[in-house]
N, C-alpha and C positions, 0 to 999 in steps of 0.2 A: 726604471728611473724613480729616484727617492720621490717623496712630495715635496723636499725641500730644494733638491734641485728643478723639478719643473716649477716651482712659485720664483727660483732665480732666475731662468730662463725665462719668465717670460717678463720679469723685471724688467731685462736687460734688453729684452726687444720692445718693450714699452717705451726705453730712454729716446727722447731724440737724439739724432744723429749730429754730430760737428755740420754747420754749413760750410759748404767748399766758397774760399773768397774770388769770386767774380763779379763780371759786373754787365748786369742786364741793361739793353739797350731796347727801346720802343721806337720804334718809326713812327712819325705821324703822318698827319693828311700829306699827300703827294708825295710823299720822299722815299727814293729808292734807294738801294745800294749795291755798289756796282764791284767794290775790291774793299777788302779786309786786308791790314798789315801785310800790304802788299801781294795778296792773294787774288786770283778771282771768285767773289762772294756774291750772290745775289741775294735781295733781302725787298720785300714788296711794304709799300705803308699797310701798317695795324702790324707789323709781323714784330718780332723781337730775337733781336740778336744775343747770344751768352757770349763776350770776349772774357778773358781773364786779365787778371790785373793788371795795372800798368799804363803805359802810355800806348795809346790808340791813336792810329791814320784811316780811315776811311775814303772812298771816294763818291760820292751819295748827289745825287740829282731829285730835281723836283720836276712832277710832271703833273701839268693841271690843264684844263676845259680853261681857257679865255675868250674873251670877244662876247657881243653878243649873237653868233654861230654858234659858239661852244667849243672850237677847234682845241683839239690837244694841244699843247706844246709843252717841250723839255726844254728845263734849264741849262746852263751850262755845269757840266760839271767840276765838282770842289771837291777840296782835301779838304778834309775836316781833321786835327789834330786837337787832343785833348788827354789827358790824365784822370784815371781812378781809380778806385779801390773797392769792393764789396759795396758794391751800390745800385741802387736801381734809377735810371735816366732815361730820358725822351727827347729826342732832335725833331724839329719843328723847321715848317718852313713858314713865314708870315701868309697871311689869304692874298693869294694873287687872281684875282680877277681879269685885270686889260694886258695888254699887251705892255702899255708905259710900266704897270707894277712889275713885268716880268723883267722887261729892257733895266728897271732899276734893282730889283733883286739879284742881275747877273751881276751887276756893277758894285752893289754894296756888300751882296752876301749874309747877308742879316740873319746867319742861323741862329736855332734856339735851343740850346743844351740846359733843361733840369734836371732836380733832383726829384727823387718822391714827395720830397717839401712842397717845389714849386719855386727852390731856390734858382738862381741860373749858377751856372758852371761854365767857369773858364774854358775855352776853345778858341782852334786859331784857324782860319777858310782862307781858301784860298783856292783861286780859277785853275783847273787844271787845262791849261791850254791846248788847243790842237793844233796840228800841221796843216792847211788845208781841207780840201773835202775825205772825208773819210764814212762810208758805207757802215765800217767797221770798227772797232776801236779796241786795241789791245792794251786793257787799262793794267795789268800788274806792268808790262813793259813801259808804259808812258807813265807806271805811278815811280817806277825803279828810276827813272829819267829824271822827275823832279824831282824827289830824292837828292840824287849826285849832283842837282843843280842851287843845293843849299839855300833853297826859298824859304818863304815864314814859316811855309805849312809844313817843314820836310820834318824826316828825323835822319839822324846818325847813321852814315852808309860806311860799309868798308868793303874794298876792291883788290881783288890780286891783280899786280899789271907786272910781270918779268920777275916773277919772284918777291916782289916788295908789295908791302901792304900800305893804301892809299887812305887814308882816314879824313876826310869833309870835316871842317869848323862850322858853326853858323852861319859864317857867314857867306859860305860854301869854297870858301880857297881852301887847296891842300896841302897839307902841314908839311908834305914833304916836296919842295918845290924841283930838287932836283931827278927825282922818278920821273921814269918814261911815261906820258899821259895818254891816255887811250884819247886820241884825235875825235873820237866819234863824242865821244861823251863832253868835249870842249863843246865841241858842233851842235848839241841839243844845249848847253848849257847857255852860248851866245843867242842863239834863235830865242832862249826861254826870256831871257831879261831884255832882248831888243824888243819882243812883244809885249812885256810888261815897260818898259820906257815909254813916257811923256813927250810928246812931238819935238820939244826945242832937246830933248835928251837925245832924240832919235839922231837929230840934225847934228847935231854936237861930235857924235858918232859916225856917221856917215862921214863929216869933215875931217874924222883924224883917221879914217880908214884912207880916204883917198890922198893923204897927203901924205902916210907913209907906204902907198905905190907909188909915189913919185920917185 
C-alpha cells in the first residue's frame, strides 16, 4: 500500500458517518411502556427507546409510591400517539404523589412530550380501556382493537374480511358500508365508545336499544 493510499484511507475513516434519521425517545420518572406500533415492547423509566421516523402509538403507564405508606400503584393505561422526525424527546408523567393526583392523572392524562429544547410536542392520549378484571393483558391485541375502533389516539387500520379490503376513517366508520363486517370487531368497537359515553349519553343509548327490541 502506497503512502498515498493509506493517508486516503484513513481520511475516509476519519469522516463522520451520515446519521441514520430516527427518533430517540427517553422515559422519564414512572413511565413504562408496554406496546410499540402495535407490538409487544417493553421499555422501564430512564431507559430510551430508538423508533424511526414517522408517526408513533405507544401504550405507556405510570407507576409511582403514593400515600403516605408509599404503596405502588399503576396508572391506567394510554395510547400516546404523536409524529417525528430525527429527534431526540422525553415523555414525562406529572409528580403524582396521593392517590386524588393519580384518580386525576387517569382522568386528564396530562402527558409531557419534549424536545431536546424543552419545547413540548404535539401528542394525542388516550385511556386504553379494559374489559373487566384481567390478571393479564394482551396489549398488541387490545392496542389492534382500538385501532379498528377509530378513537382519537388510533391510527389507520386496514382488514381483509371475504376478500375486500376494509379501511377505518377518523372517525372510525368504514368507507365501504356494504362489506361483510367482522361482528366481533363491531362488538369491541360499541363496548369502546359505550365506556367512553357520558351518563345521559349512556341513557340516550340504552333507550334506543330497547326500543328497537320492541
Amino acid at each position: 500500500m502506497t503512502r498515498f493510499t493509506r493517508i486516503a484511507c484513513l481520511t475516509i475513516a476519519l469522516l463522520p458517518l451520515p446519521a441514520l434519521a430516527e427518533v430517540q425517545l427517553t422515559l422519564g420518572a414512572c413511565v413504562n411502556v408496554q406496546a410499540v406500533q402495535g407490538s409487544e415492547q417493553t421499555a422501564s423509566s430512564g431507559q430510551r427507546l430508538t423508533l424511526a421516523d414517522g408517526t408513533q402509538q405507544l401504550v405507556v403507564e405510570c407507576t409511582t409510591e403514593v400515600g403516605r405508606e408509599e404503596i405502588r400503584e399503576t396508572s391506567d393505561a394510554f395510547v400516546i400517539r404523536f409524529s417525528a422526525e430525527d429527534a431526540e424527546l422525553k415523555l414525562s408523567a406529572p409528580a403524582i404523589n396521593t392517590r386524588n393526583e393519580m384518580k386525576s392523572f387517569n382522568q386528564q392524562g396530562n402527558w409531557q412530550l419534549i424536545d431536546g429544547r424543552g419545547r413540548a410536542v404535539a401528542a394525542t392520549a388516550d385511556v386504553l380501556e379494559k374489559e373487566g378484571f384481567q390478571l393479564v393483558r394482551d396489549y398488541p391485541q387490545e392496542l389492534g382493537a382500538y385501532n379498528r375502533s377509530g378513537a382519537v389516539a388510533a391510527v389507520a387500520v386496514q382488514a381483509q374480511n371475504a376478500g375486500a379490503e376494509l379501511q377505518m376513517n377518523p372517525e372510525g366508520l368504514l368507507l365501504d358500508p356494504q362489506a361483510n363486517v367482522d361482528q366481533e370487531m363491531v362488538s369491541r368497537m360499541l363496548r369502546y365508545w359505550y365506556l367512553k359515553a357520558d351518563e345521559q349519553t349512556r341513557e340516550e343509548w340504552d333507550s334506543w336499544v330497547d326500543s328497537s327490541n320492541r
